[in-house]
C-alpha positions as CSV (number, residue, x, y, z in Angstrom):
1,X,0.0,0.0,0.0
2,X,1.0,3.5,-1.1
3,X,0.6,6.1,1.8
4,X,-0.4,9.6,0.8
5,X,1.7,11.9,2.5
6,X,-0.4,15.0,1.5
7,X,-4.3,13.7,2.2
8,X,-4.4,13.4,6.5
9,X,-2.1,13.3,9.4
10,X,0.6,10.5,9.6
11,X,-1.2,8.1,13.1
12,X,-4.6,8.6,10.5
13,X,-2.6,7.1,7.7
14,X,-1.1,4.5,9.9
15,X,-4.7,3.4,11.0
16,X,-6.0,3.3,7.5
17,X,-3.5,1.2,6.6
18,X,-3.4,-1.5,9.7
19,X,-7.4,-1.7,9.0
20,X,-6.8,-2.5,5.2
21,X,-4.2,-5.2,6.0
22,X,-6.8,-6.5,8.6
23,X,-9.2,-6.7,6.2
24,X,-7.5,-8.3,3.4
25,X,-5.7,-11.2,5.9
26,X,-9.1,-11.7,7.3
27,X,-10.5,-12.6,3.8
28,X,-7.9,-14.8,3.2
29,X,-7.9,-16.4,6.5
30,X,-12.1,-17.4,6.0
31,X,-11.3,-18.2,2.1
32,X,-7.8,-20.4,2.7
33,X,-7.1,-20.8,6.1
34,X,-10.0,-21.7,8.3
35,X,-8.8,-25.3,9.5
36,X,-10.7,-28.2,11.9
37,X,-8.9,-30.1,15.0
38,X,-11.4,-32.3,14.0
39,X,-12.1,-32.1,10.1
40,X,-8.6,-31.6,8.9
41,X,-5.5,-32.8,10.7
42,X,-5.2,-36.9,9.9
43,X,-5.3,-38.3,13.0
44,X,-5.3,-41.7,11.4
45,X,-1.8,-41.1,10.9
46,X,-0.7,-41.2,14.6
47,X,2.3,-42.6,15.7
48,X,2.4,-43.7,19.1
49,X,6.0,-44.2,18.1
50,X,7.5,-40.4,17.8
51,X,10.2,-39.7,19.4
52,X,10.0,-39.0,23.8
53,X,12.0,-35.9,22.2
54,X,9.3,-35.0,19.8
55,X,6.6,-35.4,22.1
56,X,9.1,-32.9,24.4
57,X,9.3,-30.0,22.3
58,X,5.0,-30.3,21.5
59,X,5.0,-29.8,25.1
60,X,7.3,-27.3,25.0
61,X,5.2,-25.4,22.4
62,X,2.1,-25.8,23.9
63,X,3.1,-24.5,27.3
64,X,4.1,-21.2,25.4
65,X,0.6,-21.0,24.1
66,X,-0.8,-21.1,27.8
67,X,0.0,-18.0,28.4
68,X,-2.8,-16.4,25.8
69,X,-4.6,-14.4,27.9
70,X,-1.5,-12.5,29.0
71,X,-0.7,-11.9,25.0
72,X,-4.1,-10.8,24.5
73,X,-5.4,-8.9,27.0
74,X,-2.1,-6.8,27.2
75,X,-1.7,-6.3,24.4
76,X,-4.8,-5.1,23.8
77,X,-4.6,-2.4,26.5
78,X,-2.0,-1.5,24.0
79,X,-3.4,-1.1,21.0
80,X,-6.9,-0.5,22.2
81,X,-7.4,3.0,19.7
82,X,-5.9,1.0,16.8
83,X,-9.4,-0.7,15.3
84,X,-7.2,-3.0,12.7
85,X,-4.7,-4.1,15.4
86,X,-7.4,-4.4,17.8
87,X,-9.5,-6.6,15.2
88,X,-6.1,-8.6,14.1
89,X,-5.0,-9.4,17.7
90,X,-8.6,-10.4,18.2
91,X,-8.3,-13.5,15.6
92,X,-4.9,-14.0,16.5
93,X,-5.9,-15.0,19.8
94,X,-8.5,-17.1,18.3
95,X,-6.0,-18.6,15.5
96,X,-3.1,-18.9,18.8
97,X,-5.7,-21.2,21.1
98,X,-6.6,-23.1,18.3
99,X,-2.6,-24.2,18.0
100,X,-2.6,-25.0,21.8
101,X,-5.6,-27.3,21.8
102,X,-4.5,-29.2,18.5
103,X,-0.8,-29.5,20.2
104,X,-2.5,-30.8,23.1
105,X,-4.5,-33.1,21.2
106,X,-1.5,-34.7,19.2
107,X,-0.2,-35.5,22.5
108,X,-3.7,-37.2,23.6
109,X,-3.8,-39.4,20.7
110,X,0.1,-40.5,20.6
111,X,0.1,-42.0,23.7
112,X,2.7,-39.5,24.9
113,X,1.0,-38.1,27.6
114,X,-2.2,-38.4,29.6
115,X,-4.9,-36.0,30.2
116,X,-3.5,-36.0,34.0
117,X,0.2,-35.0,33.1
118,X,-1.2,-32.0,30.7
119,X,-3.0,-31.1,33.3
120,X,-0.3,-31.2,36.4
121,X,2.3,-29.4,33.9
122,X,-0.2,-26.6,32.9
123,X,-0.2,-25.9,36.9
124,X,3.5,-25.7,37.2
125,X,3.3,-22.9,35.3
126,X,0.5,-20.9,36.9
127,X,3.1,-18.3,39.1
128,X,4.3,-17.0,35.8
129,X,2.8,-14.0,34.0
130,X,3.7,-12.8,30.3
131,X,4.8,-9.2,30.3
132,X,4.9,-6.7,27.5
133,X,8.9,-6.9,26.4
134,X,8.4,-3.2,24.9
135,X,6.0,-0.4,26.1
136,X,5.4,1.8,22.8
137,X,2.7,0.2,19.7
138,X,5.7,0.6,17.2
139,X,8.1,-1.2,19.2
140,X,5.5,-4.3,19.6
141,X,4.6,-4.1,16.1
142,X,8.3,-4.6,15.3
143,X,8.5,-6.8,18.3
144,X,5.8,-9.2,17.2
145,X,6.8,-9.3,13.4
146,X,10.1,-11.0,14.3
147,X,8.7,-13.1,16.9
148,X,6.0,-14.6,14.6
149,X,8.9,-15.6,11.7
150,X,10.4,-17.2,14.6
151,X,7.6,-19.1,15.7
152,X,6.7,-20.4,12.2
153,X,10.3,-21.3,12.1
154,X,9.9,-23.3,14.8
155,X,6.7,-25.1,13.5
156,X,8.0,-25.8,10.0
157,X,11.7,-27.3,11.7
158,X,9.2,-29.6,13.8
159,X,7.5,-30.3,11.0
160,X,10.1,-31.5,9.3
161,X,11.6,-33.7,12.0
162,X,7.9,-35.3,12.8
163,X,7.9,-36.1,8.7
164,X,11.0,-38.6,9.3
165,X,9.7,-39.9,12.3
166,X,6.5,-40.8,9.9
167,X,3.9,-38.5,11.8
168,X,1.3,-37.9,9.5
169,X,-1.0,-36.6,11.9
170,X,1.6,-34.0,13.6
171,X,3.3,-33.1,10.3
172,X,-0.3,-32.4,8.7
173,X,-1.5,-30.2,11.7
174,X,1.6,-28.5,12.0
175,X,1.2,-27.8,8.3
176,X,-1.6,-25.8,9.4
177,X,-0.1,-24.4,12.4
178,X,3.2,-22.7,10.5
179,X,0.6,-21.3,7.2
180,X,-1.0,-20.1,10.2
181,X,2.4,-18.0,11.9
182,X,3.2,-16.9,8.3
183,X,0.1,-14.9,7.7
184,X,0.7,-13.2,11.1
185,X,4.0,-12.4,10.1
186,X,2.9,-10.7,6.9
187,X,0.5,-8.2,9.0
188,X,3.4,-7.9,11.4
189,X,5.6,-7.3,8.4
190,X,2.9,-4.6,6.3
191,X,2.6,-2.7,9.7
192,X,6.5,-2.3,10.2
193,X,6.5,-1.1,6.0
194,X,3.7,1.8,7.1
195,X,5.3,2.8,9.8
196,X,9.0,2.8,8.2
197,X,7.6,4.9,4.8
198,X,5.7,7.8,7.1
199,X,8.0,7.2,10.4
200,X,11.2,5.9,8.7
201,X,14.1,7.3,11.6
202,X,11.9,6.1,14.2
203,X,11.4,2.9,13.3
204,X,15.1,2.1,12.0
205,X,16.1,3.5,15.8
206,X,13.1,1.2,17.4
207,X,14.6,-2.2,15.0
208,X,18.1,-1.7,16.3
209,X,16.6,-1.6,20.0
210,X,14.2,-4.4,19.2
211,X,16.4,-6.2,17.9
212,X,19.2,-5.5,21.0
213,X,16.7,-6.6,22.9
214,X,14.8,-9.5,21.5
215,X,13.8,-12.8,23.3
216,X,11.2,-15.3,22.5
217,X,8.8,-15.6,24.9
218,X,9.7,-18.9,26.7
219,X,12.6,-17.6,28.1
220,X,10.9,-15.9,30.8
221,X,7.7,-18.1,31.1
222,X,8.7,-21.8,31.0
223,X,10.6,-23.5,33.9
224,X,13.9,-25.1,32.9
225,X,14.2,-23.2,29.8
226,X,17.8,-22.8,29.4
227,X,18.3,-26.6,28.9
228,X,15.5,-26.9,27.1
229,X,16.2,-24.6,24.6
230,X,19.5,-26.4,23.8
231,X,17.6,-29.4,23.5
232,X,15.6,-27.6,21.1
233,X,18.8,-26.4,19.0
234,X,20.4,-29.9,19.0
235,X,17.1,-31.0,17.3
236,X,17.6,-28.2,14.4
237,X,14.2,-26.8,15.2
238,X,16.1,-23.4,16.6
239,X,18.9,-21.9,18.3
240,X,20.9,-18.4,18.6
241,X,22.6,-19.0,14.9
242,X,19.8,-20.3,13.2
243,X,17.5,-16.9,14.5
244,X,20.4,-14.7,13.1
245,X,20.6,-16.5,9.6
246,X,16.7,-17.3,9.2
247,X,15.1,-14.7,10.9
248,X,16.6,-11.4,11.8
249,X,18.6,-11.6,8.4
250,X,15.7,-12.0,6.2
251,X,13.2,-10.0,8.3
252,X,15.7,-6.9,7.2
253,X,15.8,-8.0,3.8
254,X,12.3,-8.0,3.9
255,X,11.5,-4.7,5.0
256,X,13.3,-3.8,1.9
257,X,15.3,-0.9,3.7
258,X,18.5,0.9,2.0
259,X,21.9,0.4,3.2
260,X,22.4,3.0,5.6
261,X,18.9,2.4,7.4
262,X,20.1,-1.4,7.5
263,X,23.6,-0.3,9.2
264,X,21.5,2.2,11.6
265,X,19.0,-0.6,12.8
266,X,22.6,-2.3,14.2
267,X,23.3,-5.2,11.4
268,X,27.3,-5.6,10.7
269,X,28.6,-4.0,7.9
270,X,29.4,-7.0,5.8
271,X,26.1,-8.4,6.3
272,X,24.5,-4.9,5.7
273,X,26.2,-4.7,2.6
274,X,25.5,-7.8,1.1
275,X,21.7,-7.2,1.7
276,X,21.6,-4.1,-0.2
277,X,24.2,-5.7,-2.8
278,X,21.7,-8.5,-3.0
279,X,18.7,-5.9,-3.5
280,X,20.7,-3.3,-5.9
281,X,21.1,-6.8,-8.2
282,X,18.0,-7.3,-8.4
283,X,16.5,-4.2,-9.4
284,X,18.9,-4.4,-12.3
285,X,17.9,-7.6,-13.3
286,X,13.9,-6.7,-13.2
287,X,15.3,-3.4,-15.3
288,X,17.0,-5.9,-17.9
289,X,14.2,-8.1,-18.3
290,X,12.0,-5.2,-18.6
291,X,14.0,-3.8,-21.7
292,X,14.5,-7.2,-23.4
293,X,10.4,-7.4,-22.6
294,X,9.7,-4.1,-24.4
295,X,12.6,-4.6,-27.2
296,X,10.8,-8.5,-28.1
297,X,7.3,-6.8,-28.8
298,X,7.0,-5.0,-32.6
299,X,6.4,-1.3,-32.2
300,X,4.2,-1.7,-35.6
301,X,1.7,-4.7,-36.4
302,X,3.1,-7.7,-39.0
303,X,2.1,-6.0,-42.9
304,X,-0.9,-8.3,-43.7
305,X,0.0,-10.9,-46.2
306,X,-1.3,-11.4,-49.9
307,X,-5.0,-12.1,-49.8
308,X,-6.2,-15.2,-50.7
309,X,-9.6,-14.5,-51.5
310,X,-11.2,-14.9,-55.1
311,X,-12.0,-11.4,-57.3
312,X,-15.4,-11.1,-57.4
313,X,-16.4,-11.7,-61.4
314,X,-18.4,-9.0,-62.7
315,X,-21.6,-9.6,-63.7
C-alpha cells in the first residue's frame, strides 16, 4: 500500500493502513485458512512411536501458548485506539488457542501423555505472568513481526523432524499451524513497511533496540528453559545462529530498507552490505528483463499478407 503523505495526518494514515491489512488477511484467513482439529489434521496417521523428544518439544510449544490471555489482554490495552490491530489481535488470539488445543490433542492421541500429566504441567506454570517486552505500539509491532517468523520457524523445523519420524498426523497439523504464523508475520511485516515509509528514523532507531533486545517468549515463562532450549537447538528446530541467519537476516531484507537504514538498525557491515548488494542486483535484473520485454514486442503490427480470396467476377 501507497501512503499519501499530502491527504491526513501520519497516526490517521497508519490506521488506515493497519485496518486495510486486517481486512484483506481476514478474507484470506475465511477463504484459505479456516482449518478443523477435528475435520482436517489426519489423526489416522498417529504414531504412538515419535520420538520421547518430539513429544518434548509439542510440550514445549504448547506450554508457550498457555499464556494467551497475557498476550491478549495486554496487548490489547496496548493497542486498544488502533481498530485494525485491535480486530487482528482479536483473531490472532483465536488462530493462537486453536494451535494449543491441536498441540494438546497430538499428545492425547500419541500416547505420549495423559490427560493427568497435561493437566499437572499446565499448573507448574500458573506463578508466571507474560509481560509486555516493549511499552510503545511501534516497538511491539516490530516486536511481534520477528517473533511470529520465529515461531513459524519453529513449527516448520518440527514439522520437518515429525515427517522422518513418519507422523502424519503432527506433520499435517503442524502444516496448518506454520501457514498459520506466516500470515501473522505478513501483517506484522505490512505494519513495520507503514510505519517505516511515514516514520522511517523512528522505526530504523526502534529495530536496532528491538532487535538489542529481543527474546522469544519462553525464556521468561517456561521453567527449565535454558536446557531446554538447547535441547531444542540440537534437534535443528532453533537456536541463537539459526535466528540470526533465518530470521533477523531475512526479516531486514524483507523490509526492503536501504543500506544506511540497514547499518543504523545495528546489522554488521558485511552483512549490511551484502543485503543491499543483494537488492541493488535485483533491481537491475527486473530493469534488464524489462527492456529485453519491451525490445521483443513490434512497435508496428506484422504487414498483412497477400489475400487469398477470389475477385469477385463482374456480372
Amino acid at each position: 500500500m501507497i501512503l499519501s503523505t499530502h491527504r491526513s495526518s501520519p497516526a490517521a494514515q497508519l490506521e488506515e493502513a493497519f485496518f486495510e491489512n486486517f481486512l484483506k488477511y481476514f478474507a484470506n484467513a475465511e477463504e484459505r485458512r479456516r482449518w478443523s482439529i477435528d475435520r482436517d489434521v489426519p489423526w489416522a496417521k498417529v504414531n504412538p512411536a515419535s520420538s520421547d523428544l518430539t513429544a518434548d518439544i509439542v510440550q514445549f510449544f504448547s506450554a508457550v501458548e498457555m499464556f494467551l490471555p497475557d498476550y491478549t489482554g495486554k496487548m490489547m490495552q496496548l493497542i486498544r485506539r488502533s481498530r485494525g490491530r485491535a480486530w487482528f489481535h482479536s483473531n490472532w488470539g483465536y488462530e493462537e488457542s486453536k494451535h494449543s488445543l491441536a498441540l494438546e490433542e497430538w499428545l492425547l492421541r500419541s500416547g505420549k501423555r495423559t490427560e493427568e500429566q497435561l493437566r499437572e504441567f499446565e499448573a507448574s506454570l500458573a506463578g508466571a505472568e507474560w509481560r509486555l517486552p516493549f511499552d510503545h505500539p511501534r516497538q511491539m509491532m516490530i516486536y511481534t513481526m520477528v517473533q511470529e517468523l520465529a515461531t513459524g520457524l519453529n513449527y516448520t523445523n518440527l514439522r520437518r523432524r515429525a515427517e522422518t519420524e513418519g507422523d502424519g498426523a503432527l506433520s499435517g497439523l503442524l502444516r496448518w499451524v506454520a501457514a498459520d504464523e506466516s500470515a501473522h508475520y505478513n501483517f506484522f511485516r505490512k505494519g513495520v513497511k507503514a510505519y517505516l515509509q511515514l516514520e522511517p528514523e523512528e522505526t530504523i532507531a526502534d529495530l536496532k533496540f528491538v532487535f538489542d533486545h529481543f527474546s522469544m517468549p519462553a525464556r521468561a515463562l517456561i521453567p527449565g528453559w535454558e536446557e531446554r532450549s538447547r535441547q531444542i537447538d540440537a534437534a535443528g528446530i532453533y537456536g541463537p545462529r539459526m535466528y540470526f541467519q533465518k530470521v533477523r537476516l531475512p526479516v531486514l531484507e524483507d523490509l526492503g530498507i536501504s543500506r544506511g537504514q540497514l547499518k543504523a538498525a545495528g546489522l554488521p557491515s558485511h552483512e549490511a552490505d551484502a543485503i543491499a548488494d543483494r537488492a541493488e542486483q535485483r533491481a537491475a535484473d527486473q530493469k534488464i528483463a524489462v527492456l529485453h520485454r519491451t525490445r521483443s514486442i513490434s512497435p508496428f503490427p506484422e504487414p498483412l499478407g497477400p489475400s487469398c480470396r477470389k475477385p469477385v467476377s463482374k456480372l
